[in-house]
C-alpha positions in Angstrom: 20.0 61.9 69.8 23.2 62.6 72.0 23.8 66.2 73.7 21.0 68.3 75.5 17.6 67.0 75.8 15.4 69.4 74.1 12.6 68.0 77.0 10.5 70.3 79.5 11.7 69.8 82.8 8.1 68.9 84.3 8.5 65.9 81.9 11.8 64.8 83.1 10.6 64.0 86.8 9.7 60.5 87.3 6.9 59.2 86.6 4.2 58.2 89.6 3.5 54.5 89.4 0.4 53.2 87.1 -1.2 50.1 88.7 -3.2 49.6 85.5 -2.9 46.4 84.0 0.4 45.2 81.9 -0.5 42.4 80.0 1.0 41.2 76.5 -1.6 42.4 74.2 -2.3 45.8 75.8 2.0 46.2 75.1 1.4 45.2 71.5 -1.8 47.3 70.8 -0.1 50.5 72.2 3.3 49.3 70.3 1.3 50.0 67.2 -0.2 53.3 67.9 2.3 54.6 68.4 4.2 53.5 65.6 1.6 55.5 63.4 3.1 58.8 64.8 6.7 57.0 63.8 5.7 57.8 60.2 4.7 61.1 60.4 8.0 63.2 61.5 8.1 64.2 57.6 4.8 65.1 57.0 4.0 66.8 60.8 5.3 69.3 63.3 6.0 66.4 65.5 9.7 66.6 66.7 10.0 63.4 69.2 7.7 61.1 71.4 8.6 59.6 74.6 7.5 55.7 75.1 6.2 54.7 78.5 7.2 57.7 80.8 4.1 59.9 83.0 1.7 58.9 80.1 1.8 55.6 77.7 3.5 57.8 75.8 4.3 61.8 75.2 4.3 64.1 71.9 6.2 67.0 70.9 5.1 69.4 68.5 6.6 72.6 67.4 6.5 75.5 69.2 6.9 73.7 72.6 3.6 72.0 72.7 3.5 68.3 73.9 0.7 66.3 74.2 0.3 63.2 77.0 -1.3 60.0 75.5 -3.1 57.3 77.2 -4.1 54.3 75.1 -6.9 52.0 75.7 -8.1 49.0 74.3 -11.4 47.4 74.2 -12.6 44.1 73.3 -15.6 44.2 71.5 -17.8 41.9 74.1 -16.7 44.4 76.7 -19.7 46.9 75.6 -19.5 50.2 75.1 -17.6 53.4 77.4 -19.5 54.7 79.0 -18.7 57.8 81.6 -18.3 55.6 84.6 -16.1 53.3 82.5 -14.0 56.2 81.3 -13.2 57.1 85.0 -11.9 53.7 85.8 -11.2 51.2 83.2 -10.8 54.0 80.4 -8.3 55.9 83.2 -9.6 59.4 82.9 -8.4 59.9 86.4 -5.3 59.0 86.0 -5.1 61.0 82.8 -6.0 63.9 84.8 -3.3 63.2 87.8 -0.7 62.8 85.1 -2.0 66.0 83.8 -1.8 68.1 86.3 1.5 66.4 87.5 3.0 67.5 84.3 2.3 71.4 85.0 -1.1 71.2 82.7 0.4 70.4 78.9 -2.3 72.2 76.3 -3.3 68.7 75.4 -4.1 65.4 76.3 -5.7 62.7 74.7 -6.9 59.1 75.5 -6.9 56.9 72.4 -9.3 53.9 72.3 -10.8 51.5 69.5 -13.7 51.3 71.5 -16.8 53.0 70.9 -18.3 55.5 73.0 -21.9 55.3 74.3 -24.2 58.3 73.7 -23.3 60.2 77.2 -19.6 60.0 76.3 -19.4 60.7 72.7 -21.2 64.1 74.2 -18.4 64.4 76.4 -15.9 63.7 73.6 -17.5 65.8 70.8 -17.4 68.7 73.4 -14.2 68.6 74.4 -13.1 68.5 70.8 -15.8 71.5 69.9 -14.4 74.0 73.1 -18.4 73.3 73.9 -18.4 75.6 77.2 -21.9 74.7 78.6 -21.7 71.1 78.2 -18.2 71.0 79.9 -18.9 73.2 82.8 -22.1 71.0 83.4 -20.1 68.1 83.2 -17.0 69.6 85.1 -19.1 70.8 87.5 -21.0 67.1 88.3 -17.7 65.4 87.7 -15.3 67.1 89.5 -14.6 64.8 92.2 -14.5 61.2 89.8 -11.7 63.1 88.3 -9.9 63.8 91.3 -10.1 67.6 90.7 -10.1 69.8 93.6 -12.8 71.8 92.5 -15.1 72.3 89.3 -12.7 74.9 87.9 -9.6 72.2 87.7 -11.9 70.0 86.0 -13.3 72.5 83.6 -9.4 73.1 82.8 -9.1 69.3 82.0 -11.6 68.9 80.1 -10.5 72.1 77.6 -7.2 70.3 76.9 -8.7 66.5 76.4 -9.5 64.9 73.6 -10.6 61.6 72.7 -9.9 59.3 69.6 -12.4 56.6 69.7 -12.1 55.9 65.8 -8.8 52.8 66.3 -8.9 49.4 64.4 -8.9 46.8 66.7 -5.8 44.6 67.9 -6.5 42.4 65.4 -6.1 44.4 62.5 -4.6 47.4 63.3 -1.3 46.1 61.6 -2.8 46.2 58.3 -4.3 49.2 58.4 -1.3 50.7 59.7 0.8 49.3 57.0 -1.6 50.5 54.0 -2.6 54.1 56.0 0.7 55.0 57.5 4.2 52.5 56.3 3.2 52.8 52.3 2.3 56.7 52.6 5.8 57.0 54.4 7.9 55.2 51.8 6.0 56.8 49.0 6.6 60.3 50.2 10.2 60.2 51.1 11.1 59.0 47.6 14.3 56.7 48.7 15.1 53.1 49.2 12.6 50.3 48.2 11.5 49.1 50.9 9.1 46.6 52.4 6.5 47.9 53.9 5.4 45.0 56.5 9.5 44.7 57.1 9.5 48.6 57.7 7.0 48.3 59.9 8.2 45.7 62.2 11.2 47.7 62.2 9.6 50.6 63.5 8.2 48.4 65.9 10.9 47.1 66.9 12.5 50.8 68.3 8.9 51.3 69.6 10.1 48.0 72.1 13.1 49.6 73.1 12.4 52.8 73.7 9.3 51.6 76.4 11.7 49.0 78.0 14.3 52.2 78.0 16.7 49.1 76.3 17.8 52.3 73.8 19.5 51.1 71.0 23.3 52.4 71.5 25.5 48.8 71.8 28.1 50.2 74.8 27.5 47.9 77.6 25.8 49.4 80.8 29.5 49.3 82.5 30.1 52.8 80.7 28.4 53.9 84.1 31.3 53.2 86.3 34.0 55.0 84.5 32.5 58.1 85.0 33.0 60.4 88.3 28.8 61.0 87.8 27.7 57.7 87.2 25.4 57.5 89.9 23.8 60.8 90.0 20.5 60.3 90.0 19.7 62.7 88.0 22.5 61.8 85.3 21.0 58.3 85.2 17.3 59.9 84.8 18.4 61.8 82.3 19.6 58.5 80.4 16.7 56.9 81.0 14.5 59.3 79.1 17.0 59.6 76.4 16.5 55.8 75.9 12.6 56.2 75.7 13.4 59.2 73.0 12.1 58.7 69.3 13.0 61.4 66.7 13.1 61.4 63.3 17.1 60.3 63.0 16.0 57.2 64.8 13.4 56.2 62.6 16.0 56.8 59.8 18.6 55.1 61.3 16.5 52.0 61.5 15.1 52.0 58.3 18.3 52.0 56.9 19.3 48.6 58.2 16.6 47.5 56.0 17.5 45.6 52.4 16.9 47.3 49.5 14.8 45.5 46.6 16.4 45.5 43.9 16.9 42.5 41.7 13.2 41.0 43.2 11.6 44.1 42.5 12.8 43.5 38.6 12.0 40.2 38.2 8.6 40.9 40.0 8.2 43.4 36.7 9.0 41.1 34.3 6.3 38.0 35.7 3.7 40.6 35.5 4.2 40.8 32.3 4.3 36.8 31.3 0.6 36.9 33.8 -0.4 40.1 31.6 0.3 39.0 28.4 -1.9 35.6 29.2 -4.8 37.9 30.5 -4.1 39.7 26.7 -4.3 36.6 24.9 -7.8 35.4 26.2 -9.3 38.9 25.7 -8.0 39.5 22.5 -9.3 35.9 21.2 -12.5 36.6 22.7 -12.7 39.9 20.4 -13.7 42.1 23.5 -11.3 45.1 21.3 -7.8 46.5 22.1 -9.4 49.4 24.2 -11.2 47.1 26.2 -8.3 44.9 27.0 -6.3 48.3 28.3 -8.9 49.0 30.2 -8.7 44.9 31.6 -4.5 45.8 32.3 -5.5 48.9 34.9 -8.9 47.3 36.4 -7.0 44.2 37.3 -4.8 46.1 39.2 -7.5 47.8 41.0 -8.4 44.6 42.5 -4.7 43.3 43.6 -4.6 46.6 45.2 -7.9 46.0 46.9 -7.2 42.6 47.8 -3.8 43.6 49.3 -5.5 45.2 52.1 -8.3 42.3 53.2 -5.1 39.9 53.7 -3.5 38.8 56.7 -4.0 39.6 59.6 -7.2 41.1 59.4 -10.2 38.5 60.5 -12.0 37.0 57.8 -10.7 38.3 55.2 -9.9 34.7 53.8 -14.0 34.4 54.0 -14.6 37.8 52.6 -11.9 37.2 48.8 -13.6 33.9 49.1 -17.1 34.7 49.1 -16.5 37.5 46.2 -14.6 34.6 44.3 -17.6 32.9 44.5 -20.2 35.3 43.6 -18.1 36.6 40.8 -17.4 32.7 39.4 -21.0 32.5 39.1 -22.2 35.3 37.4 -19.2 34.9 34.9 -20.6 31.5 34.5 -23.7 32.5 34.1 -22.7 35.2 31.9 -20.9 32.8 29.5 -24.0 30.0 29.5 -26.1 32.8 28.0 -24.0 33.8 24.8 -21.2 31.3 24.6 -21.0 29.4 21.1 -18.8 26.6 20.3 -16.9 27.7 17.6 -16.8 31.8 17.6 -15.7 34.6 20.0 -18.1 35.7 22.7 -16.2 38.1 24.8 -18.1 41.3 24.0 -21.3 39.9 24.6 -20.0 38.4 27.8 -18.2 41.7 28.8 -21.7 43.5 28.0 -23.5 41.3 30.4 -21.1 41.3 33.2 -20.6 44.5 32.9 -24.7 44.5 34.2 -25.1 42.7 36.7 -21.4 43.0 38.5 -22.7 45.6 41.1 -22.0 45.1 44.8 -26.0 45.6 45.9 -26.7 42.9 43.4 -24.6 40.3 44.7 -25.2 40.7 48.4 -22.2 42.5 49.2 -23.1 46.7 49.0 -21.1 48.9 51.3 -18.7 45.3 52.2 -15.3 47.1 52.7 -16.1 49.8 50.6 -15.9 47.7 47.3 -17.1 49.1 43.9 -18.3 47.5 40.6 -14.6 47.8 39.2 -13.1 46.1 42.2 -15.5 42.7 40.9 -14.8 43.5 37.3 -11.2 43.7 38.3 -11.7 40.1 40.4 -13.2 39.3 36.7 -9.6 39.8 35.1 -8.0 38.3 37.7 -9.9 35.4 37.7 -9.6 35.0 33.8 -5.7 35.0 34.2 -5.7 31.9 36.9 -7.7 30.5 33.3 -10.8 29.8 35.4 -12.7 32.1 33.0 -12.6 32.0 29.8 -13.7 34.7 26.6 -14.0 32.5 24.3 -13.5 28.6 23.4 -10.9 27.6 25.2 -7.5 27.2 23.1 -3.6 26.2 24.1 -2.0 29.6 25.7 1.6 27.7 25.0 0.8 27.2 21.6 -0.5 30.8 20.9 2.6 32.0 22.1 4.5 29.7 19.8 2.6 31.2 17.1 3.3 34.8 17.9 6.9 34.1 18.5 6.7 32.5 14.5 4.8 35.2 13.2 7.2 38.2 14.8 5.1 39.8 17.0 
């Protein structure tokens, strides 16, 4: 990011002070929107951002178009936004002073995981619609709340706002980052294996820099003094802005610091199949039929996949796996009390039956984190791997793997 910044002037001036709060948790919420737009210089016409400088931080899109960002969080027992709110605690005034500050940008946007009461989602939906009548009515009553001058400056506003009310919540905003953003990243730019939660916290990592304006170049701050312009205020401005600067090359740059799986990743291959080939040996000695069992292989999957993204950290998803453990446990009991006999196969009849009655509305959990019938059956394979269901009577899995290895296959 050396040589000329490629930054309007009106956004090099310093900032006017923010009195707003500046606790811990409104660093870390921010921290992580941003870092969604740290995944997207391959996939967008975003060219850079700029952390913590007019706005909580700044976009640059092609064609000279930036867009100031204010972010807002909102606990849940905090109630809705309403209008009034949005002035002062949801700092559409400020937004506005910024705005005009920074010689009117086409766009702003305040970005909020709360929800927006009916008065404001009208505001919001018209603002995103170009809806003249509603935001000359509102421009009009308004004006002054803003801090506009007149009606007309506030109309003006209101055309380039728009609000995004739709954010996860502190608490799980990681994950969904992660499975929305970090995977869709890696997948796309086809390189090094990576971790996605390490890639993440590597990304926000730079994000902490660049709104402490740390940068991440190691020469020590002495550099200043050997040069005849050290003190210039504008040289040191200039620097300062630079070290708030995220472009693509930094993202790149820190990724690469990253270590590569490798050897893990190959290991991790060949203990899926050892767990695989024990799901297999149940199924296919409860007769449920080769095409079956394939079928068993990919639904499985489904569910890990599933699963992946109710873990840590988003709250209670221990409670959630746990409660379709249960559910599921019992119905596959149930299931096997009805056609289990003690010396024959009973998978297909089991499968049939399960099959039936694994559906979300019928255990209690329809429309729970968008799960499906497959996602259960898939908890159903899982399930019959950690040999807590069985498809037929049970048998010694070290022994029929003796046998196999006797009789060549």
């Amino acid at each position: 990011m050396g040589g000329k910044l490629d930054i309007p002037w009106e956004l090099r001036s310093q900032p006017s002070e923010d009195s707003g709060s500046e606790t811990a948790d409104r660093y870390a919420f921010q921290y992580q929107v941003i870092a969604r737009h740290c995944c997207e210089f391959d996939a967008s016409d975003l060219k850079w951002l700029l952390c913590e400088w007019h706005t909580d931080y700044v976009l640059a899109l092609s064609g000279e178009r930036y867009i100031l960002v204010s972010v807002k969080h909102r606990e849940p027992n905090q109630g809705n936004w309403t209008l009034n709110r949005l002035y002062d605690d949801g700092g559409l005034k400020t937004l506005c002073d910024r705005w005009r500050d920074c010689r009117k940008p086409q766009q702003c946007r305040l970005a909020t995981n709360g929800v927006l009461d009916k008065e404001a989602k009208s505001l919001a939906d018209a603002c995103a619609s170009g809806n003249s009548g509603i935001i000359v009515d509102f421009a009009q009553t308004n004006y002054a709340k803003l801090g506009c001058a007149d009606p007309g400056e506030a109309e003006e506003f209101l055309r380039s706002l728009r609000i995004e009310e739709d954010l996860p919540s502190r608490k799980y905003i990681r994950a969904h980052n992660i499975e929305n953003f970090v995977r869709p990243m890696l997948r796309r730019t086809k390189g090094a294996l990576l971790d996605a939660g390490k890639a993440y916290d590597a990304i926000l990592e730079i994000i902490w820099l660049a709104s402490r304006a740390f940068g991440t170049a190691t020469t020590p701050s002495t550099w200043q003094l050997s040069r005849i312009d050290a003190f210039d205020s504008h040289v040191l401005q200039e620097e300062d802005v630079r070290k708030r600067l995220i472009d693509a090359s930094a993202i790149a740059a820190q990724l690469a610091q990253l270590p590569i799986l490798g050897g893990g990743l190959l290991q991790t291959e060949a203990s899926a199949q050892v767990t695989e080939t024990r799901l297999v040996k149940k199924l296919r000695r409860g007769e449920v039929g080769e095409t079956a069992i394939q079928a068993a292989r990919r639904t499985r999957r489904t569910w890990a996949d599933y699963s992946a993204r109710y873990r840590t950290p988003l709250p209670g998803e221990g409670d959630l796996l746990d409660d379709l453990t249960t559910r599921v446990l019992h119905e596959a009991g149930m299931a096997e009390s009805e056609c289990a006999e003690p010396n024959s196969a009973y998978g297909k009849k089991m499968l049939a039956i399960l099959n039936e009655r694994l559906l979300p509305e019928r255990l209690g959990v329809f429309n729970q984190r968008n799960i499906d019938r497959l996602h259960l059956l898939g908890l159903v394979y899982q399930l019959t791997d950690e040999c807590k269901i069985w498809w037929s009577p049970e048998f010694d899995l070290e022994e029929e793997a003796s046998d196999e290895h006797a009789d060549g296959r």
